[in-house]
TORSEKE-925839 format. One record per residue: residue number from 0; residue in one letter; x, y, z of N, C-alpha, C, O in turn. Coordinates in Angstrom, 3 decimals, m for minus. Layout:
N
  nr rest     n.c1     n.c2     n.c3    ca.c1    ca.c2    ca.c3     c.c1     c.c2     c.c3     o.c1     o.c2     o.c3
 NUM    A        X        Y        Z        X        Y        Z        X        Y        Z        X        Y        Z
...
# end
This chain:
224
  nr rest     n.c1     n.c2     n.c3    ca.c1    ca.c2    ca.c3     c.c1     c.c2     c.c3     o.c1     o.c2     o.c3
   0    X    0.841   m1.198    0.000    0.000    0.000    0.000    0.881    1.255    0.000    1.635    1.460    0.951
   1    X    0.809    2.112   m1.050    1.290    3.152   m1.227    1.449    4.559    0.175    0.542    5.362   m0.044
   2    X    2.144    4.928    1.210    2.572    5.433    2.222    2.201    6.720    1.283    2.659    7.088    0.201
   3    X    0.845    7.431    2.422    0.351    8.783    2.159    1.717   10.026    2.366    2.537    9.993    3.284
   4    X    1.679   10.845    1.490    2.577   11.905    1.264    2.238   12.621    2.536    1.087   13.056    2.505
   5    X    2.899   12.882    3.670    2.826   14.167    4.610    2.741   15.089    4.101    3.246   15.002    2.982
   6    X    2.225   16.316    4.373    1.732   17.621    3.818    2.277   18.899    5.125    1.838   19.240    6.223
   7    X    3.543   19.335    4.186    3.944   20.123    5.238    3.205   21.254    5.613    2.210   21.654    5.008
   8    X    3.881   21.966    6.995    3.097   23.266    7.414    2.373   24.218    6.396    1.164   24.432    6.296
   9    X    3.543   24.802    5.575    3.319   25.496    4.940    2.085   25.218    4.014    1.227   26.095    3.909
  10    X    1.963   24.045    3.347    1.117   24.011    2.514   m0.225   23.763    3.649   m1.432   23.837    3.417
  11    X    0.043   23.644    4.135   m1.205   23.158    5.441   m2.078   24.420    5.854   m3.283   24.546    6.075
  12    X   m0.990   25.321    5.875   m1.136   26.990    6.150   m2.363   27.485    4.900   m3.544   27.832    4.924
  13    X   m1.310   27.284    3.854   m1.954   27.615    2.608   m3.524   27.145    2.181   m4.400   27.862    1.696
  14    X   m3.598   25.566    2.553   m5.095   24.732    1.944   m6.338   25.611    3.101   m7.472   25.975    2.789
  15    X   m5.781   25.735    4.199   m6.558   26.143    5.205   m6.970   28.108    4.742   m8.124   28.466    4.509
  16    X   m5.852   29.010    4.711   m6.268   29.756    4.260   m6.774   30.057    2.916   m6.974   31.197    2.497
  17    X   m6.923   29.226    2.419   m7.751   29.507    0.860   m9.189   28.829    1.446  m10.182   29.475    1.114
  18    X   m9.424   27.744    2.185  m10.896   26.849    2.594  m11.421   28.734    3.125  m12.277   29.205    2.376
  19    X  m10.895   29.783    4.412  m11.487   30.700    4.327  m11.547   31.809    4.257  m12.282   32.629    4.808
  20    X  m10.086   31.966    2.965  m11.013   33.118    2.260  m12.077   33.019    1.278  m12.708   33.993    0.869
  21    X  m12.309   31.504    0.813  m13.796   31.273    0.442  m14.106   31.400    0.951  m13.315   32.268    1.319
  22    X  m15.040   31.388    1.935  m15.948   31.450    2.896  m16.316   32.577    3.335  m17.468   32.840    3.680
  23    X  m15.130   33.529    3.367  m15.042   34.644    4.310  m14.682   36.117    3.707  m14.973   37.184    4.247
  24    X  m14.117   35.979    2.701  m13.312   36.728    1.631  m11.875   37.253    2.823  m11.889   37.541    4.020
  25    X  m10.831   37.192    1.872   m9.522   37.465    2.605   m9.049   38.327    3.361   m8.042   38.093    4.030
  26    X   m9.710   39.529    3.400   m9.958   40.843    4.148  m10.502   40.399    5.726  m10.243   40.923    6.810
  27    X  m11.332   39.257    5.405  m11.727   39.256    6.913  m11.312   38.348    8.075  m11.645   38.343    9.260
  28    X  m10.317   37.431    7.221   m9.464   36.769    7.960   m7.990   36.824    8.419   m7.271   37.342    7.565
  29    X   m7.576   36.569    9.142   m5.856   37.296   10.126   m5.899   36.245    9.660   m6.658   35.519    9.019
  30    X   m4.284   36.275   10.377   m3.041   34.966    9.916   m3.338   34.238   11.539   m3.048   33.047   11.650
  31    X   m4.011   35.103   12.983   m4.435   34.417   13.985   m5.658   32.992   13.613   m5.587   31.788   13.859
  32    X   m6.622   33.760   12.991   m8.107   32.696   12.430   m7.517   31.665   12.355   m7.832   30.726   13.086
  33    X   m6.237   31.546   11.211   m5.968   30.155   10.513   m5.139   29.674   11.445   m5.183   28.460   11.642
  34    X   m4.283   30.421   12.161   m3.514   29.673   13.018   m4.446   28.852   14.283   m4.174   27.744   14.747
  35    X   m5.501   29.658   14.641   m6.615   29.174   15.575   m7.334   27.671   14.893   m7.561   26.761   15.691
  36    X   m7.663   27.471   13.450   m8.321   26.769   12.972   m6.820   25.501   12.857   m7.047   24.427   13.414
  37    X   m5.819   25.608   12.373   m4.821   24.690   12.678   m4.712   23.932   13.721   m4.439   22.739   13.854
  38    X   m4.959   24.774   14.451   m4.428   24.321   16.156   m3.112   24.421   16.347   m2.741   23.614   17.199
  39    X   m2.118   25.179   15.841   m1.066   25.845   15.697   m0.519   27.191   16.437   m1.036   28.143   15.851
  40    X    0.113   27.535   17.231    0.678   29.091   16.883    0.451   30.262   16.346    0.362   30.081   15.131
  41    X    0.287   31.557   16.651    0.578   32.249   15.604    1.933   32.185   15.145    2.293   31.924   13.997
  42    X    2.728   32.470   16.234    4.460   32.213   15.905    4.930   31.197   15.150    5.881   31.186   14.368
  43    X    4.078   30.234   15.496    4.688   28.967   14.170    3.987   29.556   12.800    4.769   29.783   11.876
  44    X    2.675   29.809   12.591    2.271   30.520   11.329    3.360   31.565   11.236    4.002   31.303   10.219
  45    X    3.879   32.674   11.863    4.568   33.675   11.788    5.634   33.387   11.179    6.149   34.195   10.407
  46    X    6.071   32.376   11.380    7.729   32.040   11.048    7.605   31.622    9.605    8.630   31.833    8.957
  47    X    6.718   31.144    9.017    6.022   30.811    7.649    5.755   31.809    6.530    6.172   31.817    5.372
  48    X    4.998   32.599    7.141    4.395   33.865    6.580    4.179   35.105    7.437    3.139   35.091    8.095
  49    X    4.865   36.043    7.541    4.903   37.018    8.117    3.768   38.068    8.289    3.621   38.874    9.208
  50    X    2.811   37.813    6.915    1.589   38.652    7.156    0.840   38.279    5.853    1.362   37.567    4.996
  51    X   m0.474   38.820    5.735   m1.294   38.144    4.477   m0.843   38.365    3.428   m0.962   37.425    2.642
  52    X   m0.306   39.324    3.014    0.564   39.212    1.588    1.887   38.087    1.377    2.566   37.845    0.380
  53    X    1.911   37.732    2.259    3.166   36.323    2.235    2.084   35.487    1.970    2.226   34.697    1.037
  54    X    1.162   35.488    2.511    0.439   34.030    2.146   m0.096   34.446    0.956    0.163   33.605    0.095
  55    X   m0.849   35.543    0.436   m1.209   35.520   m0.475   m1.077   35.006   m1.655   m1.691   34.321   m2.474
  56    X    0.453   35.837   m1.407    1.630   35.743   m2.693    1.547   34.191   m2.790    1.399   33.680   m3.900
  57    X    1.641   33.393   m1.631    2.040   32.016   m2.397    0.676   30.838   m2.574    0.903   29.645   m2.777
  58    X   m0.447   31.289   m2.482   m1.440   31.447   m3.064   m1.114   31.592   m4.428   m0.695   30.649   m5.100
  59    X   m1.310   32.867   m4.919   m1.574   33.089   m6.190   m0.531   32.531   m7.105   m0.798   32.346   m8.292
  60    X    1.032   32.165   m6.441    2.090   31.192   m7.193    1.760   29.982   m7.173    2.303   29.372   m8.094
  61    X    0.868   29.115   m6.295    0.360   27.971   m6.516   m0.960   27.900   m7.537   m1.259   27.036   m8.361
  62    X   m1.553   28.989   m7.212   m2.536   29.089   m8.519   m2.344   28.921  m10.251   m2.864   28.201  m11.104
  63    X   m1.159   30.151  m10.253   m0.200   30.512  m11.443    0.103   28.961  m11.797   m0.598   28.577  m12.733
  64    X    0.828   28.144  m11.366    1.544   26.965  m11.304    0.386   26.326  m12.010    0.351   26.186  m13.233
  65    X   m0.482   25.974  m11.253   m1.537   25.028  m11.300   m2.185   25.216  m12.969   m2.356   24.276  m13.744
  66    X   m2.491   26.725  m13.274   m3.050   26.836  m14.334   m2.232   26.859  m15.564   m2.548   26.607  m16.727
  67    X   m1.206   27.189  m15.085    0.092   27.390  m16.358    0.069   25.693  m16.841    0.182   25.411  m18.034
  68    X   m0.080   24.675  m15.844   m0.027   23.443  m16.520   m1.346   23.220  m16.930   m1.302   22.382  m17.831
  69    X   m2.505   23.565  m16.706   m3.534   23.235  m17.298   m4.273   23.864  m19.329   m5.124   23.400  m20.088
  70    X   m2.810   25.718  m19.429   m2.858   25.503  m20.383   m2.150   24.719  m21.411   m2.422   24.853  m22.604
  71    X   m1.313   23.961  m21.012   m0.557   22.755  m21.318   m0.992   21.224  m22.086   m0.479   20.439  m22.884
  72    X   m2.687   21.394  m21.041   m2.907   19.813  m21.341   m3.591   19.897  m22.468   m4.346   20.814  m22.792
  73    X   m3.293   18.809  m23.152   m3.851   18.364  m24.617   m5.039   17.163  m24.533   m4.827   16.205  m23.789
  74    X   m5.728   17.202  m24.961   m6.643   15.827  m25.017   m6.035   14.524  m25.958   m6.689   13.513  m26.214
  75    X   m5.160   14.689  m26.240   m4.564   13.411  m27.184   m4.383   13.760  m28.427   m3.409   13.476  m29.124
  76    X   m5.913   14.781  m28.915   m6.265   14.744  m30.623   m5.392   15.950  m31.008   m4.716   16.657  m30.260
  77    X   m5.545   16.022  m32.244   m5.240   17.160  m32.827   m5.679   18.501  m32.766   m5.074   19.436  m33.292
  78    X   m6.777   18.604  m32.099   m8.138   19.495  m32.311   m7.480   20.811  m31.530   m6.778   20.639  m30.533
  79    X   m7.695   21.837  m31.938   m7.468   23.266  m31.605   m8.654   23.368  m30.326   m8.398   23.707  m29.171
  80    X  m10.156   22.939  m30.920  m11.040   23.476  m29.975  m11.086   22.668  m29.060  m11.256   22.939  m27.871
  81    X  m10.870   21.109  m29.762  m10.920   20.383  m27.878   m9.995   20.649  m27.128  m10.061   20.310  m25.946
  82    X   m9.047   21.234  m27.563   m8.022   21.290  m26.265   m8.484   22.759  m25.791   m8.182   22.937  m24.611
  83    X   m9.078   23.771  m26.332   m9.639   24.828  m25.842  m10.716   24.415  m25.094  m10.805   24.743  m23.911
  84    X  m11.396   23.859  m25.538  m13.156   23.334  m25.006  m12.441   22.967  m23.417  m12.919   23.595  m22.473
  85    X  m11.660   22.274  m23.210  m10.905   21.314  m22.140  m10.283   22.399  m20.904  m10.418   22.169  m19.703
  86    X   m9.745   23.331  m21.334   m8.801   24.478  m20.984   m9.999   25.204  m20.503  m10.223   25.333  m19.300
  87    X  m10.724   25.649  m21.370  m12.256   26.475  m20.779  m13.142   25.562  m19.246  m13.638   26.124  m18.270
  88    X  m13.103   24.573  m19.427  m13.529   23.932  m18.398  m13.184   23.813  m17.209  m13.943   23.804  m16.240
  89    X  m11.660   23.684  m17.200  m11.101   23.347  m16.125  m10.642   25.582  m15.501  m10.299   26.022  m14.403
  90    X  m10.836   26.141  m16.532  m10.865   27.899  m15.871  m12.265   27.784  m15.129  m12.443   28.362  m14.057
  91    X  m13.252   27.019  m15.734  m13.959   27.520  m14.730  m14.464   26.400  m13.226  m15.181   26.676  m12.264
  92    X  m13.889   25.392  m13.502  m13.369   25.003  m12.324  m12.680   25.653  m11.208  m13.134   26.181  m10.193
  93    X  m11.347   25.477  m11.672  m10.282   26.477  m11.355  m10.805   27.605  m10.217  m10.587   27.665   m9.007
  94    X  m11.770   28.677  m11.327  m12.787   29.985  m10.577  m12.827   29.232   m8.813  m12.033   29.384   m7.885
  95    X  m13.825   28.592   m8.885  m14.692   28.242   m7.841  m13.603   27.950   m6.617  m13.548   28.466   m5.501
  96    X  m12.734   26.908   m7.243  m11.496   26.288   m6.520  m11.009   27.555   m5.638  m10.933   27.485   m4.412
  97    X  m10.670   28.780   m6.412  m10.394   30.085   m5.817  m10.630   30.959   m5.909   m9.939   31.861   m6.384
  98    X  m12.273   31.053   m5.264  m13.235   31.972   m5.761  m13.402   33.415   m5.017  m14.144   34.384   m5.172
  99    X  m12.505   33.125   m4.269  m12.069   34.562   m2.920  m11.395   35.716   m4.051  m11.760   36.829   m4.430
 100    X  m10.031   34.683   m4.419   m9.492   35.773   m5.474   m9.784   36.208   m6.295   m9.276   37.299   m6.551
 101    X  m10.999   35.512   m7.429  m11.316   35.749   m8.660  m12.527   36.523   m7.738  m12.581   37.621   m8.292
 102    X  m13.474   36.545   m6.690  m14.719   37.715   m6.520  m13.733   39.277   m6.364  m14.052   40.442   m6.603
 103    X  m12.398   38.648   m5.842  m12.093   40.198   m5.030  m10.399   40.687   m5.618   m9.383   41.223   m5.173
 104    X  m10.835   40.190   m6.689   m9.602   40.654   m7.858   m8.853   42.182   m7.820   m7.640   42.360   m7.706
 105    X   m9.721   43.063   m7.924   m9.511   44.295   m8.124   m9.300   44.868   m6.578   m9.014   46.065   m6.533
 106    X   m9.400   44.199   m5.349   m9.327   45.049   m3.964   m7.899   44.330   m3.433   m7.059   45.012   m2.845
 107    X   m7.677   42.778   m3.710   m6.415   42.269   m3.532   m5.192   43.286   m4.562   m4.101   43.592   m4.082
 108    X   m5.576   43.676   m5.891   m4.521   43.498   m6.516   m4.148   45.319   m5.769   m3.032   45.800   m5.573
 109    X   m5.516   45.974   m5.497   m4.973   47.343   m5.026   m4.130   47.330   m4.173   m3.146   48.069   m4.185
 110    X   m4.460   46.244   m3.046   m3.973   46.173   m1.475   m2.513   45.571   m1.382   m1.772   45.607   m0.400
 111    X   m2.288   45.066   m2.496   m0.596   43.973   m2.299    0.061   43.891   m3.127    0.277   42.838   m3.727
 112    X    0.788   45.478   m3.504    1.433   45.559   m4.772    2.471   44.060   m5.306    2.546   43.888   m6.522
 113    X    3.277   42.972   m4.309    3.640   41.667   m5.070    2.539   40.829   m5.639    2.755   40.070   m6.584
 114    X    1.423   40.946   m5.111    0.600   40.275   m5.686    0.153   40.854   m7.129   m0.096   40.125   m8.089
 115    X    0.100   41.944   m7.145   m0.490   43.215   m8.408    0.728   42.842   m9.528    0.373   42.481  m10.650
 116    X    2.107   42.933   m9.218    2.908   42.693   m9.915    2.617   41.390  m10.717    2.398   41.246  m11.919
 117    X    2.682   40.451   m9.665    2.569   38.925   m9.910    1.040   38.488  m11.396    1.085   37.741  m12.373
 118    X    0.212   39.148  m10.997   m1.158   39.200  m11.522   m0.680   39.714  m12.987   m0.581   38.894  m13.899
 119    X   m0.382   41.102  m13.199    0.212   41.386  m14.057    0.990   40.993  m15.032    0.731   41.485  m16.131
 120    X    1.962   40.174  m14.963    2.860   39.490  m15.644    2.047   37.667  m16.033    2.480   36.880  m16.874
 121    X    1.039   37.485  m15.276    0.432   36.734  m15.712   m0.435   36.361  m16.655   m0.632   35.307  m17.261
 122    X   m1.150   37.938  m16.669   m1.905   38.459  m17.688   m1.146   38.154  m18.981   m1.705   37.495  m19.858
 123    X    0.022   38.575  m19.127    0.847   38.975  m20.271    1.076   37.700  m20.700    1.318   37.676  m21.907
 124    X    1.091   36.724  m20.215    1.639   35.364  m20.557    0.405   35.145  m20.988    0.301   35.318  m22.202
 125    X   m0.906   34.719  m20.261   m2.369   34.272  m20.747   m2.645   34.948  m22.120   m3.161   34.357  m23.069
 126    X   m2.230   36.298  m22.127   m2.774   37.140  m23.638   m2.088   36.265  m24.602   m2.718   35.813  m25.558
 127    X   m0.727   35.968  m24.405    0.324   35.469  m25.343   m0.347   33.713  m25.686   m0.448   33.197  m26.799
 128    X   m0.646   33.219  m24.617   m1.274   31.717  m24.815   m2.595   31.799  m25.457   m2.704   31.237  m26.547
 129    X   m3.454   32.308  m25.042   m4.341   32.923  m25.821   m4.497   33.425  m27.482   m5.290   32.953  m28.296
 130    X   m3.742   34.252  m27.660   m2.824   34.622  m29.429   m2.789   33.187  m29.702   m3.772   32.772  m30.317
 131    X   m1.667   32.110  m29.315   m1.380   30.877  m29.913   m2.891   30.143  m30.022   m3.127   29.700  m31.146
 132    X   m3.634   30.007  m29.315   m5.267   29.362  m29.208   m5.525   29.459  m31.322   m5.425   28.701  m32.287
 133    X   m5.986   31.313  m30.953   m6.336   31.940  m32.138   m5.503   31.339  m33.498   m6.134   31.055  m34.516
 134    X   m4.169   31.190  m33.424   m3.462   31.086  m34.363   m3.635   29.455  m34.787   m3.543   29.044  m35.943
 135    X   m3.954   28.468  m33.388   m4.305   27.137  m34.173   m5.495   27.080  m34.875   m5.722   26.100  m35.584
 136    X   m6.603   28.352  m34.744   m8.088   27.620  m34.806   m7.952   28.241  m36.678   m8.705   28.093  m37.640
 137    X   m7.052   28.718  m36.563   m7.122   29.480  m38.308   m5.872   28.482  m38.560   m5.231   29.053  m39.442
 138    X   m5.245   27.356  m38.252   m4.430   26.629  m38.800   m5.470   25.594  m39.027   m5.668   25.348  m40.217
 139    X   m5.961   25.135  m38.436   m7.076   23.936  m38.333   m8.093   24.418  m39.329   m8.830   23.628  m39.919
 140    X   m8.126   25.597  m39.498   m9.619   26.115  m40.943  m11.102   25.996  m40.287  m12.222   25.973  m40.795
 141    X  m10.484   25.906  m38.491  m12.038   26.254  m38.010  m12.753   27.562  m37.755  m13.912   27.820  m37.430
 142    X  m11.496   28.436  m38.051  m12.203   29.810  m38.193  m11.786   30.250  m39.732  m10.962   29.811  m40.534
 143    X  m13.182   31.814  m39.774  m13.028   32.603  m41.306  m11.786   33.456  m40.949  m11.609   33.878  m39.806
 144    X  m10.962   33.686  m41.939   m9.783   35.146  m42.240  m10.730   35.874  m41.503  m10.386   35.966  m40.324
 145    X  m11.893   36.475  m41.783  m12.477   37.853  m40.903  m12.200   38.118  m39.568  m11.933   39.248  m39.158
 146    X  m12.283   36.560  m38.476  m11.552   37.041  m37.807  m10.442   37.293  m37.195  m10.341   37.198  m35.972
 147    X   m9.419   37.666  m38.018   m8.555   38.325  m37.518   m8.482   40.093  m37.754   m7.433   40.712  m37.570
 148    X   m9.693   40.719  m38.161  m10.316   41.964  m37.792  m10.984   42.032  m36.482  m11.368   43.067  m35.937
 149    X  m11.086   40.832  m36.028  m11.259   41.761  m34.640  m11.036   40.334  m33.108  m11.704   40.041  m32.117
 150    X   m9.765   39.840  m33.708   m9.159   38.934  m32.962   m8.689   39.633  m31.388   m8.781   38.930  m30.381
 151    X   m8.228   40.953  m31.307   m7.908   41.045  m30.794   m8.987   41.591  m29.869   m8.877   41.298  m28.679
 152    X   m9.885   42.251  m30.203  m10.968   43.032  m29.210  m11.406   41.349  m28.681  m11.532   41.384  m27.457
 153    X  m11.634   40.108  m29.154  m12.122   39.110  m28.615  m11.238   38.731  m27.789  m11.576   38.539  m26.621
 154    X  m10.119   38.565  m28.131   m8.910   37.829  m27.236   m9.610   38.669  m25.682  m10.130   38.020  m24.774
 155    X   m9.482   40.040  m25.672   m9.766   41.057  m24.555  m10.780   40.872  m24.084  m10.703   40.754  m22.861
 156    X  m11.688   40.790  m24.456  m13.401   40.076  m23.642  m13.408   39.111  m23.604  m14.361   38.742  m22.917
 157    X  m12.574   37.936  m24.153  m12.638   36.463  m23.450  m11.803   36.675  m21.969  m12.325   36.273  m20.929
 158    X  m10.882   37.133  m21.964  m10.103   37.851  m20.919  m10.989   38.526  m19.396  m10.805   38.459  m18.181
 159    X  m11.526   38.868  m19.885  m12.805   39.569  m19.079  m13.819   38.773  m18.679  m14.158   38.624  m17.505
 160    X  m14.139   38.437  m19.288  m14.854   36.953  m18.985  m14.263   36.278  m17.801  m14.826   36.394  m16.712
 161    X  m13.224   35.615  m17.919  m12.619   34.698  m17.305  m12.311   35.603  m15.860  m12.564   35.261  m14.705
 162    X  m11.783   36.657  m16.263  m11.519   37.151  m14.910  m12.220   38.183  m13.925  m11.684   38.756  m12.977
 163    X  m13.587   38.297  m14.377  m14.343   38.533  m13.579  m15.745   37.918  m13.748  m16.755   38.611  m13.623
 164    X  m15.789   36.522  m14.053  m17.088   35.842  m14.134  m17.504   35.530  m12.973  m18.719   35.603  m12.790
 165    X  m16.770   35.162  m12.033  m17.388   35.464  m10.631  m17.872   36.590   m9.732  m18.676   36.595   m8.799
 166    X  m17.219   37.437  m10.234  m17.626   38.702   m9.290  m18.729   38.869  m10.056  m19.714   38.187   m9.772
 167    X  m18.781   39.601  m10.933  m20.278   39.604  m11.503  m20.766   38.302  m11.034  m19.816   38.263  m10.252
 168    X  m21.223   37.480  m10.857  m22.064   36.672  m10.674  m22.836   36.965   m9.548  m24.061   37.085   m9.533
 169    X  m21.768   37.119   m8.242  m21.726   37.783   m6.858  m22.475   39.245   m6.832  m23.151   39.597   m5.865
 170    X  m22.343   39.800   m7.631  m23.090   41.533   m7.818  m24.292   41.162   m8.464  m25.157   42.034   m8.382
 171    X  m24.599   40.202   m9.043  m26.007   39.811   m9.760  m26.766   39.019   m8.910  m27.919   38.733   m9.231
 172    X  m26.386   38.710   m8.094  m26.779   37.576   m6.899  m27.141   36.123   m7.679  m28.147   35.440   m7.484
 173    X  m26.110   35.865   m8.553  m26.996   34.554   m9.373  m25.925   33.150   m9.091  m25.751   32.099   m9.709
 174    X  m25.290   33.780   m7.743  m24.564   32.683   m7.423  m24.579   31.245   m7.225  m23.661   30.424   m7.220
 175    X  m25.858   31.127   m7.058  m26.607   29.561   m6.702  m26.587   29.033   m7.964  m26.119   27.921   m8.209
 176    X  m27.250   30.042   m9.087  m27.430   29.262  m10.348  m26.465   29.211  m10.907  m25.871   30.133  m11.466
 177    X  m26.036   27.551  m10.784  m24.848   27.035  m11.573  m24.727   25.810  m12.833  m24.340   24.691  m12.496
 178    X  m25.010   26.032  m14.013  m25.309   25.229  m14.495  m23.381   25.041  m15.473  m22.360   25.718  m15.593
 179    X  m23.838   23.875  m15.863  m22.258   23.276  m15.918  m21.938   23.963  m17.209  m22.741   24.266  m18.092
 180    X  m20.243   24.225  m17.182  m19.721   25.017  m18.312  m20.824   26.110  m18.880  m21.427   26.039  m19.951
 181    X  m20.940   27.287  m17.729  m21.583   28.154  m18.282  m20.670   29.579  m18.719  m20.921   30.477  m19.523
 182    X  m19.678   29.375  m17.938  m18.850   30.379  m18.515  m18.514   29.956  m19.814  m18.705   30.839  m20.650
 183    X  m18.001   28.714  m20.335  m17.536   27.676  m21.252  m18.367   28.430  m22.574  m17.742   28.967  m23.489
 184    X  m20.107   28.373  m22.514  m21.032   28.531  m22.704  m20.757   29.997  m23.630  m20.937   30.109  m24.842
 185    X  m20.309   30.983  m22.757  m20.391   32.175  m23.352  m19.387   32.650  m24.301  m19.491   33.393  m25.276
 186    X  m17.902   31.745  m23.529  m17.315   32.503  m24.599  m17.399   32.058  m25.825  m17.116   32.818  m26.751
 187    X  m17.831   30.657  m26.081  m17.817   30.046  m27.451  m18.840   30.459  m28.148  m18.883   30.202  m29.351
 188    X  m19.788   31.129  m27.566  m20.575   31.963  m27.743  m19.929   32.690  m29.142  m20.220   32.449  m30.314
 189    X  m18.969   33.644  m28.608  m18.506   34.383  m29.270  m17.521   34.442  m30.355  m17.117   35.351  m31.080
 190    X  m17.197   32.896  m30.215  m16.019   32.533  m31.687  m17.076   32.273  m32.527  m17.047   32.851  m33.613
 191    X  m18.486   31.163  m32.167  m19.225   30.920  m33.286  m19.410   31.277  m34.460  m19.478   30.619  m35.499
 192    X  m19.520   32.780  m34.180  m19.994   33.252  m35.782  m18.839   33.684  m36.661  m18.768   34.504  m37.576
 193    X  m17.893   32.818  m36.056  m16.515   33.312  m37.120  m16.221   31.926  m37.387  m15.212   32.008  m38.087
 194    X  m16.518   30.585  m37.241  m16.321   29.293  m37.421  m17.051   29.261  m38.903  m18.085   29.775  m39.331
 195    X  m16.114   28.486  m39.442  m16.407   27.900  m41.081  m17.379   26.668  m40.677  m17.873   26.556  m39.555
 196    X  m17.589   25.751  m41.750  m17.822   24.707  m41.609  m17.609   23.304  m40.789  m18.346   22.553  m40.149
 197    X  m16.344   23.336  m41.109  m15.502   22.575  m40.406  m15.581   22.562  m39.210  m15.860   21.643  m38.440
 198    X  m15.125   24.456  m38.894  m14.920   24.495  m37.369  m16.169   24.192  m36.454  m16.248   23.632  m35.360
 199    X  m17.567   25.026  m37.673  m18.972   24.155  m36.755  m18.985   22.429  m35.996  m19.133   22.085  m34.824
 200    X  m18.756   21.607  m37.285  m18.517   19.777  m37.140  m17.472   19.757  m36.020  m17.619   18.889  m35.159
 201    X  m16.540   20.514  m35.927  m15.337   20.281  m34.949  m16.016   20.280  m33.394  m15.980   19.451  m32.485
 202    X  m16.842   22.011  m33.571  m17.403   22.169  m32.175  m17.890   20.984  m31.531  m17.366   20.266  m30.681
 203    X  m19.600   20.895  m32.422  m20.196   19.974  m32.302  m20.040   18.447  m31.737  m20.838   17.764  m31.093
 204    X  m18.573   18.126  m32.267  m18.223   17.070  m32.206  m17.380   16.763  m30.380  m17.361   15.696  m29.766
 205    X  m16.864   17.937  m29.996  m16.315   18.067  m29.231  m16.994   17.918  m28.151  m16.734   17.019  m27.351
 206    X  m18.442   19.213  m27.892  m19.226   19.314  m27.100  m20.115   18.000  m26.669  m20.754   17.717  m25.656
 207    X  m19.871   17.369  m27.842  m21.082   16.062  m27.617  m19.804   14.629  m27.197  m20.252   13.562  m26.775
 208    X  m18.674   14.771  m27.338  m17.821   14.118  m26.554  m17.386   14.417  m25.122  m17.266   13.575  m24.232
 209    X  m17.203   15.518  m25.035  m16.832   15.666  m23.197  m18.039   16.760  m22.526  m18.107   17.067  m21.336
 210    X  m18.858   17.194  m23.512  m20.285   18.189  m22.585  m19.612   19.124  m21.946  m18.599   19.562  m22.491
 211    X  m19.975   19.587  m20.788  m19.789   20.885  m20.230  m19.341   20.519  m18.964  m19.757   21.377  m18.186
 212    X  m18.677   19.643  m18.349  m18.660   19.567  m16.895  m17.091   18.776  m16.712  m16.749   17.610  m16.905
 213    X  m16.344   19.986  m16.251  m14.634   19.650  m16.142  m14.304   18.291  m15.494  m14.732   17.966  m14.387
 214    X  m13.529   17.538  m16.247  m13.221   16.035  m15.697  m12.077   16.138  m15.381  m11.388   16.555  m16.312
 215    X  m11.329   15.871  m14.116   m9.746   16.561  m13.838   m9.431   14.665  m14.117   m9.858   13.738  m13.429
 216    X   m8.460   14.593  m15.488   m8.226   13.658  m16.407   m6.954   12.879  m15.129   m6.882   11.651  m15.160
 217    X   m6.353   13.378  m14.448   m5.330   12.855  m13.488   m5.820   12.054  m12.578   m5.332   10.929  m12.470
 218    X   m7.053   12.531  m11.605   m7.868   11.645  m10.887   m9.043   10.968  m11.125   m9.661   10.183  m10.406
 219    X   m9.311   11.465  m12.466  m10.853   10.518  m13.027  m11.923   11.125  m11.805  m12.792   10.514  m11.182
 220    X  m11.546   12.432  m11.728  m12.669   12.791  m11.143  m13.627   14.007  m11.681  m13.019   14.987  m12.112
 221    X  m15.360   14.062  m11.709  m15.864   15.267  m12.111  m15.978   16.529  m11.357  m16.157   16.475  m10.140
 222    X  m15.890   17.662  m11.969  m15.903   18.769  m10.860  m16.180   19.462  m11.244  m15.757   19.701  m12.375
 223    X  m17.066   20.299  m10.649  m18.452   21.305  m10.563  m18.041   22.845   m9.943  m18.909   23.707   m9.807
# end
């Protein structure tokens, strides 16, 4: 029988303060709460992370991490959109997973200039992975030449999308209603009417192979 991995402090620190700044949003929890909910120290938390922007920060580098490999994964095929369709799913997984940061995006990034930095330079990489997306779906002939007249205003509202589909949700109060791959939902929304033929059969084909509801392919597990 395979001997369970120990899970050091730090990350212990970390799983616990992300369980509540869901819950709680990050503003309203000290580095005491989590040390109280540990059954730990503050001084042992202290020696770890010195104050919420230490934890933050390594938060949002485990996040970074996490998603940087998820725009990575391929489904096996060739397909431009399934591996997008796949990538879209697991962002909005992802959301929920760390839904403190994605509701309160704009008050973290004011409050913790390493984090603002960090956010920033992330952006720049996603725009750039993003560009490559665009550039397979017109290699594949699932999109028209037209759009690349206005590739880029889309690249920027898929962008928007993604990174504030929760907060809006939260300001609309439509948080309960969750129906699967609904972010997924919108942005493909918006390539549609630039898909050829092909790229229609491609969609189609995709959506009716894996549907709307992120399968994390490592544990064979579904997630909502």
């Amino acid at each position: 029988m395979e001997k369970k991995k120990k899970v050091s402090t730090k990350q212990r620190i970390i799983n616990e303060a992300i369980r509540l700044y869901n819950e709680h949003g990050a503003h309203n929890i000290t580095s005491r709460h989590i040390a109280a909910e540990l059954g730990i120290s503050h001084g042992n938390l202290d020696y770890h992370y010195k104050n919420r922007e230490a934890i933050l920060v390594a938060i949002y580098k485990q996040m970074r991490k996490e998603m940087s490999a998820s725009y990575e994964i391929g489904t096996g095929s060739t397909s431009s959109f399934a591996d997008f369709h796949m990538l879209l799913l697991h962002l909005e997984a992802f959301q929920f997973k760390y839904r403190f940061f994605n509701q309160d995006v704009l008050e973290i990034s004011r409050s913790y200039p390493e984090v603002s930095q960090l956010l920033k330079e992330t952006i720049g990489l996603r725009n750039k992975q993003m560009a490559e997306f665009f550039e397979r779906f017109m290699k594949d002939g699932f999109v028209k030449d037209e759009i690349k007249t206005y590739a880029e205003r889309l690249k920027r509202t898929i962008r928007i999308i993604i990174t504030f589909w929760l907060a809006q949700r939260e300001v609309l109060g439509n948080q309960q209603d969750k129906p699967e791959g609904e972010m997924a939902h919108h942005i493909w929304e918006l390539i549609i009417p630039y898909m050829t033929e092909e790229g229609k059969t491609s969609f189609k084909s995709v959506v009716e192979q894996y549907g709307y509801q992120y399968e994390d392919r490592a544990l064979g597990n579904a997630t909502v």
